[in-house]
KEKE-3310 file (N, C-alpha, C; in steps of 0.2 Angstrom, whole numbers, plus 5000, padded with zeros to 4 digits):
npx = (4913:4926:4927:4923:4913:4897:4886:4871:4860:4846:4834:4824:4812:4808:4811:4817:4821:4817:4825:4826:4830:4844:4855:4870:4879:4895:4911:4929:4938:4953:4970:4979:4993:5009:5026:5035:5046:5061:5065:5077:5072:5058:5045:5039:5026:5029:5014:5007:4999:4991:4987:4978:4986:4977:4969:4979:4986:4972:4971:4982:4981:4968:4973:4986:4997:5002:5005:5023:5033:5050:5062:5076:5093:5098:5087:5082:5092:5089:5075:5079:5085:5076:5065:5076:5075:5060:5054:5041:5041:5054:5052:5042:5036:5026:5031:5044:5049:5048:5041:5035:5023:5026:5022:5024:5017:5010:5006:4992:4989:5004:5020:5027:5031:5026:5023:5012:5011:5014:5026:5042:5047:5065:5073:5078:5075:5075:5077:5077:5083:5073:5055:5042:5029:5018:5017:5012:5001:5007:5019:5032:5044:5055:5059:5067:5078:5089:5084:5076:5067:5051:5037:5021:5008:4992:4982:4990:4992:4999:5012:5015:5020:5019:5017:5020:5016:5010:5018:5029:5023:5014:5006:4994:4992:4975:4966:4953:4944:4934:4925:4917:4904)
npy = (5057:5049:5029:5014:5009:5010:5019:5021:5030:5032:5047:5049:5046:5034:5017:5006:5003:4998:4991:4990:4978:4986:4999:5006:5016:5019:5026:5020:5029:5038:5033:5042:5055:5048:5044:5035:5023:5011:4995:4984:4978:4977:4987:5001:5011:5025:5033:5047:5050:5051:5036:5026:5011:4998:5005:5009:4997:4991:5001:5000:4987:4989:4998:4994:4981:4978:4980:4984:4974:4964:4959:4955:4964:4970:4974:4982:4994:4998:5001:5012:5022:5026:5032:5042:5051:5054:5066:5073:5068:5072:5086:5090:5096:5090:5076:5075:5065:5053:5041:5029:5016:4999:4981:4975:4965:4960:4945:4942:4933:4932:4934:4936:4939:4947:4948:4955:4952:4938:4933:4926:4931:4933:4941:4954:4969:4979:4991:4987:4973:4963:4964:4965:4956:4967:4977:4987:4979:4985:4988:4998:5008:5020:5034:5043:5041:5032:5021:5010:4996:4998:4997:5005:5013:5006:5014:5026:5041:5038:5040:5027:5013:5005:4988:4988:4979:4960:4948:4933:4916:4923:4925:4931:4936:4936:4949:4958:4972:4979:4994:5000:5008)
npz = (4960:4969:4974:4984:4990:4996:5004:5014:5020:5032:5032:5038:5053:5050:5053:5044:5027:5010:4998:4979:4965:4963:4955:4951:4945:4935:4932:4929:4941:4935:4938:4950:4950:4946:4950:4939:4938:4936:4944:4946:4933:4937:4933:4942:4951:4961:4969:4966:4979:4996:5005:5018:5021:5018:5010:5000:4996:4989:4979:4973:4967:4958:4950:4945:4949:4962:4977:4981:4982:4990:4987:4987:4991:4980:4974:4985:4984:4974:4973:4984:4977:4968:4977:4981:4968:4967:4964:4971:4983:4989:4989:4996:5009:5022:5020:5026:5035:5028:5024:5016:5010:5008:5002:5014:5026:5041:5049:5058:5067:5077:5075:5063:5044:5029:5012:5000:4989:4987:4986:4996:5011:5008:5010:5022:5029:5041:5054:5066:5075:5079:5079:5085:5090:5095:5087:5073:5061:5048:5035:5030:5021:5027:5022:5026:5036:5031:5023:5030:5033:5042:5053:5053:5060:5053:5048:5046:5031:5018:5006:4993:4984:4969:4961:4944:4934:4933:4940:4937:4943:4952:4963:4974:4989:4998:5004:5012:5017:5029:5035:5048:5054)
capx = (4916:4928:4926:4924:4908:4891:4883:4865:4859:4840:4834:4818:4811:4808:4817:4818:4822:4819:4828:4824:4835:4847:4860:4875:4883:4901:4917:4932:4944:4960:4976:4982:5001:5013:5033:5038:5055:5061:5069:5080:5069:5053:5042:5036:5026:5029:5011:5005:4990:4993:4981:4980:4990:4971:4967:4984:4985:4967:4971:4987:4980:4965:4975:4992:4997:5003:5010:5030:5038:5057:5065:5085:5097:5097:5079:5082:5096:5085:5069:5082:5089:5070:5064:5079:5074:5056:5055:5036:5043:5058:5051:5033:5041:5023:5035:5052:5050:5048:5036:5032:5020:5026:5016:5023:5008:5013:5001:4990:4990:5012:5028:5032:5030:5025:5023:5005:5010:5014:5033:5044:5053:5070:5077:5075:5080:5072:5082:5077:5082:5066:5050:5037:5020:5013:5018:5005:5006:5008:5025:5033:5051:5057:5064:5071:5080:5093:5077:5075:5059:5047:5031:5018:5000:4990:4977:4994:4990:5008:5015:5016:5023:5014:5022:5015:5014:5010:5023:5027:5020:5011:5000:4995:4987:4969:4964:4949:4945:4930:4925:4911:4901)
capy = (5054:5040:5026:5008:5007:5015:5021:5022:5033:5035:5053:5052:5042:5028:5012:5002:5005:4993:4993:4984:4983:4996:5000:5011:5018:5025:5022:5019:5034:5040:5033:5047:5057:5044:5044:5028:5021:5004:4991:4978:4973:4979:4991:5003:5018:5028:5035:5053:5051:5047:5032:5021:5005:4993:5009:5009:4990:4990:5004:4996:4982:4990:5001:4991:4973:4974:4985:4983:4968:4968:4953:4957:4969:4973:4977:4987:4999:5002:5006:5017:5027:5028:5034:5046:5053:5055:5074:5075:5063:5076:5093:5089:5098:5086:5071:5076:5058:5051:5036:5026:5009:4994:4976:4972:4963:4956:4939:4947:4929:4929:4939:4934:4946:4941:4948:4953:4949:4931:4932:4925:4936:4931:4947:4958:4976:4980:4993:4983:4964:4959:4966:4959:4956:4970:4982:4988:4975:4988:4990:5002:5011:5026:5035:5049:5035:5025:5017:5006:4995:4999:4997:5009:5012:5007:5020:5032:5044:5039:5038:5021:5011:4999:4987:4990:4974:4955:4944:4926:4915:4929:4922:4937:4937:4940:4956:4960:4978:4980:4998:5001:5016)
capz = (4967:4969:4978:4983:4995:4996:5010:5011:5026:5031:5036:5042:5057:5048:5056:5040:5020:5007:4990:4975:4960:4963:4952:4953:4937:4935:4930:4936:4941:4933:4942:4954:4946:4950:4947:4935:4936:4934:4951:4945:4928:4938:4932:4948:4951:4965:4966:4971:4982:5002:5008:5021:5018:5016:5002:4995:4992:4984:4973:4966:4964:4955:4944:4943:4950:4968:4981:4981:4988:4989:4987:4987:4994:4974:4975:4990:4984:4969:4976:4988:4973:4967:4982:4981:4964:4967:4966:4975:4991:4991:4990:5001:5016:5025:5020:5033:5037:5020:5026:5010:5011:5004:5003:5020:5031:5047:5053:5066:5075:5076:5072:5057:5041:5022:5005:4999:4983:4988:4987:5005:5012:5012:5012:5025:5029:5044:5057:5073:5074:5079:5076:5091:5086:5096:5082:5071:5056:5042:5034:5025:5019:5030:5016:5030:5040:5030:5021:5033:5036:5047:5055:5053:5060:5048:5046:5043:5025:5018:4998:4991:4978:4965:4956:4940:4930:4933:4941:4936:4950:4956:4969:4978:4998:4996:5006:5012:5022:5032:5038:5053:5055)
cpx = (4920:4927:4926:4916:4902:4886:4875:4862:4850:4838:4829:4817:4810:4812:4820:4820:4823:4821:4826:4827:4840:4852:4862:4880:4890:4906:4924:4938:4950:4966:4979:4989:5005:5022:5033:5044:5055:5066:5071:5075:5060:5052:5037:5033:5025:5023:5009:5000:4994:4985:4983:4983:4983:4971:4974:4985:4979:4968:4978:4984:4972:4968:4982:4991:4996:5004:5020:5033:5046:5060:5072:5088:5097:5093:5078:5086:5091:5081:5073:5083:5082:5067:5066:5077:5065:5055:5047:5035:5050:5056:5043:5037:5034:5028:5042:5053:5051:5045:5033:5031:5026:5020:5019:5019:5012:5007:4999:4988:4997:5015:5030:5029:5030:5025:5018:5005:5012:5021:5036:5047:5058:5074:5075:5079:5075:5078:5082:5078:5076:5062:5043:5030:5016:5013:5013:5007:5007:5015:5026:5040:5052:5061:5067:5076:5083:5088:5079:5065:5057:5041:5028:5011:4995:4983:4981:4992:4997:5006:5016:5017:5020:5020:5017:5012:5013:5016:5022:5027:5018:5005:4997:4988:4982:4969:4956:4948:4937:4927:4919:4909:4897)
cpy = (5048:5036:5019:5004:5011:5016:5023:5025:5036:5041:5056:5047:5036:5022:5006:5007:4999:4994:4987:4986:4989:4994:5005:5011:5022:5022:5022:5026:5035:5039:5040:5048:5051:5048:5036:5028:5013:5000:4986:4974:4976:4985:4994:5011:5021:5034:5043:5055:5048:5042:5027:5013:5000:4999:5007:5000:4990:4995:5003:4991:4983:4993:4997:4984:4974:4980:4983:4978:4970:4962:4952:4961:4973:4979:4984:4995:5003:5004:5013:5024:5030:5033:5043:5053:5056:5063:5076:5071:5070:5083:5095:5092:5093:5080:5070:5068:5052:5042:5033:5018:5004:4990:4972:4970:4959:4951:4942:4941:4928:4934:4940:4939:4940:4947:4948:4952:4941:4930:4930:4931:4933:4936:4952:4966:4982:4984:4991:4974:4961:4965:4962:4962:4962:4978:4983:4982:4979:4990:4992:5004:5017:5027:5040:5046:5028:5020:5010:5004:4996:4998:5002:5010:5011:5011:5027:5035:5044:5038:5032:5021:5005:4995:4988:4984:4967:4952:4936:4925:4920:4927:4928:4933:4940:4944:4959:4967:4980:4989:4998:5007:5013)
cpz = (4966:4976:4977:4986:4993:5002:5010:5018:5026:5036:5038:5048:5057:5051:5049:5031:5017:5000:4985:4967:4958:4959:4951:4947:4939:4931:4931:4935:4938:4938:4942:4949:4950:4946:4945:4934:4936:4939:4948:4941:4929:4937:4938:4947:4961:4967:4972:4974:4988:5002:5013:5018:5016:5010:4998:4991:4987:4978:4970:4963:4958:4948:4942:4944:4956:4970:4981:4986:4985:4990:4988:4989:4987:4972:4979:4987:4978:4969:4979:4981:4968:4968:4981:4976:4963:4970:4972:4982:4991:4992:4993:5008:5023:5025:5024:5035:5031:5020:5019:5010:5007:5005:5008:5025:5036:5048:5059:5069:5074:5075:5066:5053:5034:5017:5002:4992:4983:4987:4995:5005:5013:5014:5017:5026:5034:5050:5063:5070:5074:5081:5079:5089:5090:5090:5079:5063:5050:5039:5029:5023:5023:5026:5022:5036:5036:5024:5022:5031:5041:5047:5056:5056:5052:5043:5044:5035:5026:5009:4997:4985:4976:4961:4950:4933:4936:4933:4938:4944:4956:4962:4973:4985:4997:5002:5007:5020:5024:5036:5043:5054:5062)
residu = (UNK:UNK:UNK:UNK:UNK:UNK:UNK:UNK:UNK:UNK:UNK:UNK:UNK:UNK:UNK:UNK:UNK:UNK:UNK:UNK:UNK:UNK:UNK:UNK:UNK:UNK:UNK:UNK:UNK:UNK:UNK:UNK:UNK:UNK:UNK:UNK:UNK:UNK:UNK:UNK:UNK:UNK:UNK:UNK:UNK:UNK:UNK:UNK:UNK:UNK:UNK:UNK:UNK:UNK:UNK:UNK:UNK:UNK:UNK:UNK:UNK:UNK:UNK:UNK:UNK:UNK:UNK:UNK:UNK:UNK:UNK:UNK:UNK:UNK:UNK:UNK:UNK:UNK:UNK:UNK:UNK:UNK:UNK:UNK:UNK:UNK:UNK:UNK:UNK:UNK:UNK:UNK:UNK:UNK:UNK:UNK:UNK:UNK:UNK:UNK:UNK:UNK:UNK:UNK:UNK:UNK:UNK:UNK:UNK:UNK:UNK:UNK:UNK:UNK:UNK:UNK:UNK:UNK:UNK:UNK:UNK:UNK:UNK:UNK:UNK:UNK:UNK:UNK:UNK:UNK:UNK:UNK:UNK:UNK:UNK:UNK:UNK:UNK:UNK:UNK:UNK:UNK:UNK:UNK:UNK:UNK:UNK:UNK:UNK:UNK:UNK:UNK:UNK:UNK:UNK:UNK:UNK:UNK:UNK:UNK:UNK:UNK:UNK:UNK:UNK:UNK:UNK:UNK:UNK:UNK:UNK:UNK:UNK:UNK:UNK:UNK:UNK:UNK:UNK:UNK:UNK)
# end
C-alpha cells in the first residue's frame, strides 16, 4: 500500500484501545511515470498520477524538490511548450481541460498569492486581473485555455509538475495537511 497516514479503526464495542511500541515497516514507493523535460536550466517532471494539490506538493516534495514555481514569462513559455509535448496530458481524452497544479498557494487570511517553494512572485500570468480571495487558494495552469493561471478547488485529482532538484536559496513554505474522519 502507499501512503503517509495510518488509521487504526476499533471493531468491537470496546470504547478505548491501547498500543504500546508500535512499529510500522515499509518502504517508500516508486515515483509514479512522469514526462522529464527541462524549463529555462530547470530540470522538471511532469508527473503521471492525479492528486489533490496538499498530495501533489507532498509527493514532489517527497520524491523531487518542490512543486513548479514560475518565475518569468521565460519560464512560462517553457513549461507552455512542456505542457504541449506531454503526450499523457494530450492523449487523456479525461484531461479536455488540461488542468495541471503548480506551487501556487494563495494566503487564506488575504489575496495575495506566493510560491511554495519560497520564490516571489513577480511574474504573473493569471487570466483574470484580480483573483478575490474568495477563490479556492489552490493554483494551477489551464493547459486547454491559453495556459493561463488559475484557481482550482483544491481537492480537484489534477496532473502536476515537480521541479525536480534543489534550488539555490531554496526556502520552501512549510505545508502541513490535516485530514478528519
Amino acid at each position: 500500500m502507499t501512503g503517509r497516514m495510518l488509521t487504526v479503526k476499533i471493531s468491537t464495542s470496546y470504547d478505548f484501545l491501547t498500543m504500546c511500541e508500535l512499529e510500522i515497516y515499509g518502504e517508500p514507493a516508486a515515483p509514479s511515470p512522469s514526462f522529464n523535460a527541462v524549463v529555462m536550466g530547470r530540470r522538471v517532471a511532469v508527473v503521471q498520477k492525479k492528486l489533490c494539490w496538499s498530495d501533489a506538493l507532498l509527493y514532489c516534495r517527497e520524491h523531487y524538490w518542490d512543486l513548479l514555481s514560475v518565475r518569468s514569462e521565460q519560464e512560462q513559455r517553457g513549461l507552455e511548450e512542456v505542457l504541449r509535448n506531454t503526450t499523457f496530458l494530450t492523449n487523456d481524452p479525461s484531461v479536455s481541460s488540461g488542468h495541471v497544479w503548480l506551487g501556487l498557494r494563495r494566503r487564506l487570511m488575504g489575496s495575495s498569492w506566493f510560491w511554495m517553494s519560497g520564490a516571489s512572485v513577480s511574474y504573473i500570468y493569471w487570466k483574470e486581473q484580480h483573483i478575490w480571495q474568495v477563490t479556492s487558494p489552490c493554483g494551477g495552469v489551464d493547459a486547454g485555455d491559453s495556459f493561463y493561471w488559475r484557481n482550482f478547488p483544491c481537492g480537484d485529482h489534477l496532473y502536476f509538475v515537480c521541479l525536480k532538484e534543489f534550488e539555490e536559496n531554496g526556502e520552501r513554505v512549510e505545508f502541513y495537511s490535516f485530514t478528519r474522519q
